[in-house]
MARNURO-939467 format. One record per residue (C-alpha): x, y, z. Coordinates in nm, 3 decimals, padded with zeros to 5 digits, always signed. Example, Ala and Ser with C-alpha at 12.3 -4.5 7.8 and 13.67 -1.06 7.14 Angstrom:
BEGIN
NODE      px      py      pz
NODE +01.230 -00.450 +00.780
NODE +01.367 -00.106 +00.714
% end
This chain:
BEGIN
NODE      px      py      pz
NODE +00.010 +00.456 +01.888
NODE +00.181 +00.273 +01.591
NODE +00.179 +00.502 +01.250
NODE +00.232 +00.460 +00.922
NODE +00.599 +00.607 +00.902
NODE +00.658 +00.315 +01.097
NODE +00.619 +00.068 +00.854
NODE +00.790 +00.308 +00.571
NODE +01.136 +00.230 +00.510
NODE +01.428 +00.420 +00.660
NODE +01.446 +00.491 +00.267
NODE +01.229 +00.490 +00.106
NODE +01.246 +00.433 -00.267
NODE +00.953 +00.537 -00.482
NODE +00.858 +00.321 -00.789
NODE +00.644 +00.530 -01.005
NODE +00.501 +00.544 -01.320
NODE +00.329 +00.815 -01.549
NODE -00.056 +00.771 -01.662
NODE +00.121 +00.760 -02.019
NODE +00.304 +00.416 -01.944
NODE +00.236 +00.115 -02.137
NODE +00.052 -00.106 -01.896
NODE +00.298 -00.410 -02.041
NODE +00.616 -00.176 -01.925
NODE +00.431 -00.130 -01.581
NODE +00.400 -00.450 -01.548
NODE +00.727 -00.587 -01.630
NODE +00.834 -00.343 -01.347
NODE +00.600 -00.458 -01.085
NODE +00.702 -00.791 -01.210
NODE +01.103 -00.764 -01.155
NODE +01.106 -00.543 -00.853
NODE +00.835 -00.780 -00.673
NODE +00.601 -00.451 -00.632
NODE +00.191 -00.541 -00.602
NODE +00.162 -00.178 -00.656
NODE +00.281 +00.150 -00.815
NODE +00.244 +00.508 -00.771
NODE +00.098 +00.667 -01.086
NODE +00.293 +01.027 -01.136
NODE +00.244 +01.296 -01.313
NODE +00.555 +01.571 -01.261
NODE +00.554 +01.468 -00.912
NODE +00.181 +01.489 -00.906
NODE -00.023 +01.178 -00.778
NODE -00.273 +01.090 -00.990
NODE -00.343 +00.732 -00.942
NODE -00.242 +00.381 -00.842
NODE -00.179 +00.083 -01.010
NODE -00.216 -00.263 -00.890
NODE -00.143 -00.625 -00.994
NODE -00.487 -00.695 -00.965
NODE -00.558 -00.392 -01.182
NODE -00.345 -00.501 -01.418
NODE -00.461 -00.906 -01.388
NODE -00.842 -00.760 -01.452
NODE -00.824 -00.586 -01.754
NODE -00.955 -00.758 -02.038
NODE -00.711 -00.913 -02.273
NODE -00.388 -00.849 -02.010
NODE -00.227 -01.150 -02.145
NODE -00.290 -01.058 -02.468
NODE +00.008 -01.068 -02.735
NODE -00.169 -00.784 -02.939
NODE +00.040 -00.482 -02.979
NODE -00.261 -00.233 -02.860
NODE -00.315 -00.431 -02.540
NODE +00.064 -00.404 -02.452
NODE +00.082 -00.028 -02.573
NODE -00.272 +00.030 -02.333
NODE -00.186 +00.350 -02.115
NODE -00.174 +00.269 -01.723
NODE -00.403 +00.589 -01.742
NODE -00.664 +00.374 -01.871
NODE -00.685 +00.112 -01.589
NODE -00.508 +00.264 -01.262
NODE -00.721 +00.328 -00.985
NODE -00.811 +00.749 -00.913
NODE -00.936 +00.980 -00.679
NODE -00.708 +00.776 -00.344
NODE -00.727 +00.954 -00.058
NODE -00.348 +00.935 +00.082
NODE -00.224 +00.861 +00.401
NODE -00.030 +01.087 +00.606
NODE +00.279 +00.932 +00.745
NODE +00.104 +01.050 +01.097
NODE -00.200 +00.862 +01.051
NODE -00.242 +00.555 +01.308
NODE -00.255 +00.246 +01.129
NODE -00.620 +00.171 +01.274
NODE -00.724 +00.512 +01.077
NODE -00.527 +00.362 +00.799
NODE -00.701 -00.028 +00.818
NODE -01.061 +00.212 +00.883
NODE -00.979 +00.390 +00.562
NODE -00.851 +00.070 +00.337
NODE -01.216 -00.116 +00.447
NODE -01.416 +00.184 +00.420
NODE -01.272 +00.211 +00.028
NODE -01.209 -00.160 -00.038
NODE -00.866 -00.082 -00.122
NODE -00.548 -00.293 -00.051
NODE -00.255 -00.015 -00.094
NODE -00.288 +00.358 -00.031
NODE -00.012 +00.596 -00.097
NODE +00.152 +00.755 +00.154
NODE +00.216 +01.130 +00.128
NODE +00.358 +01.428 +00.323
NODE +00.234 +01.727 +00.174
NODE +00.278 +01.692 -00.187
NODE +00.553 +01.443 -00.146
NODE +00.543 +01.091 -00.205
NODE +00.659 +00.869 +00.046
NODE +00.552 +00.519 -00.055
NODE +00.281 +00.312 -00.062
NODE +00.127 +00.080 +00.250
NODE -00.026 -00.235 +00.191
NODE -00.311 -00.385 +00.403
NODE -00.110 -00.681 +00.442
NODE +00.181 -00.467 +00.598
NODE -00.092 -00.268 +00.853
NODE -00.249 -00.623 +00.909
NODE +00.091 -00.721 +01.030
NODE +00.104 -00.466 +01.231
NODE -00.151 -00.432 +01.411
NODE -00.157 -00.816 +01.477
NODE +00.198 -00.828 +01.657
NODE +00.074 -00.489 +01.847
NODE -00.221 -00.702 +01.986
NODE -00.008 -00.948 +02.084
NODE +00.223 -00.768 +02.282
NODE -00.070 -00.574 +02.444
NODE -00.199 -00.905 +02.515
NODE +00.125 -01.043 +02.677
NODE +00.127 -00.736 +02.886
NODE -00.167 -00.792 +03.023
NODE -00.155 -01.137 +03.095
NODE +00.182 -01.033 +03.293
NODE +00.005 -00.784 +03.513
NODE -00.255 -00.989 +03.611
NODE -00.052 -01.272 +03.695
NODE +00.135 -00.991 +03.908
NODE -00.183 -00.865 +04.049
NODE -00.293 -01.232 +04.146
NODE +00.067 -01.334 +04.226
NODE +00.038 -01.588 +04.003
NODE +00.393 -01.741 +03.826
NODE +00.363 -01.783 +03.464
% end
C-alpha cells in the first residue's frame, strides 16, 4: 500500500504563512519558491491553506491598490481542511481530495506539520502503481500460459 509519507520529502521543508500575511507577500512567496500552495500558521497551529487559485480568484488580485496588496491571507485562504496523516493510503487521500474538491491537503502528524500533497503528486502516484501492477500481471499470465513476451 503506497502512503502519503511516501511522496513527502526525505526533508521536508515547510513554507508557511500566518492568517495576518499580506496576500501580495504570500504571493510573491508562492511565486519565487514555485509553491501552488501554502500552509496558513498560526504559532504552529494550522488554520488554513492558501492556494494560487485562491489567490488568482479574489477580486481585484492584480490590483495596484495598496488595500488589495495589504488584504490578509486570513481573508481568502481556504478553512476547516481535514489533514492527512502521513499513514493514510493515497487512495484514502485521492477519496478525500474528490469528496472535498480540493487539490492540496496538508499533511500532519499529530499537531505537526509535515507538508502539503497535491492531487497532481497522488495522481502520479497512483498512475505508475497501476502500471507496475499491470506489468505484473501481464508477466504471470504469460508465465501461466507459457507464453514469451
Amino acid at each position: 500500500m503506497m502512503t502519503v509519507k511516501q511522496l513527502l520529502p526525505a526533508t521536508p521543508r515547510i513554507w508557511a504563512v500566518t492568517p495576518d500575511t499580506p496576500l501580495a507577500e504570500a504571493t510573491a512567496l508562492m511565486a519565487a519558491q514555485g509553491l501552488e500552495s501554502l500552509l496558513v500558521l498560526d504559532g504552529g497551529v494550522l488554520r488554513g491553506l492558501l492556494t494560487a487559485h485562491d489567490c488568482a480568484t479574489t477580486p481585484g488580485h492584480m490590483s495596484t491598490l495598496a488595500p488589495v496588496q495589504r488584504l490578509p491571507v486570513g481573508a481568502v485562504m481556504r478553512r476547516n481542511l481535514r489533514p492527512v496523516r502521513p499513514e493514510e493510503s493515497l487512495a484514502a487521500c485521492a477519496q478525500q481530495m474528490a469528496a472535498a474538491q480540493q487539490h492540496h491537503l496538508p499533511v500532519m502528524e499529530a499537531d505537526r506539520p509535515l507538508g502539503i500533497v497535491s492531487l497532481e503528486a497522488v495522481t502520479a502516484a497512483l498512475v505508475k502503481r497501476l502500471a507496475e501492477q499491470e506489468f505484473l500481471v501481464t508477466q504471470l499470465e504469460n508465465y501461466i500460459t507459457g507464453r514469451r513476451a
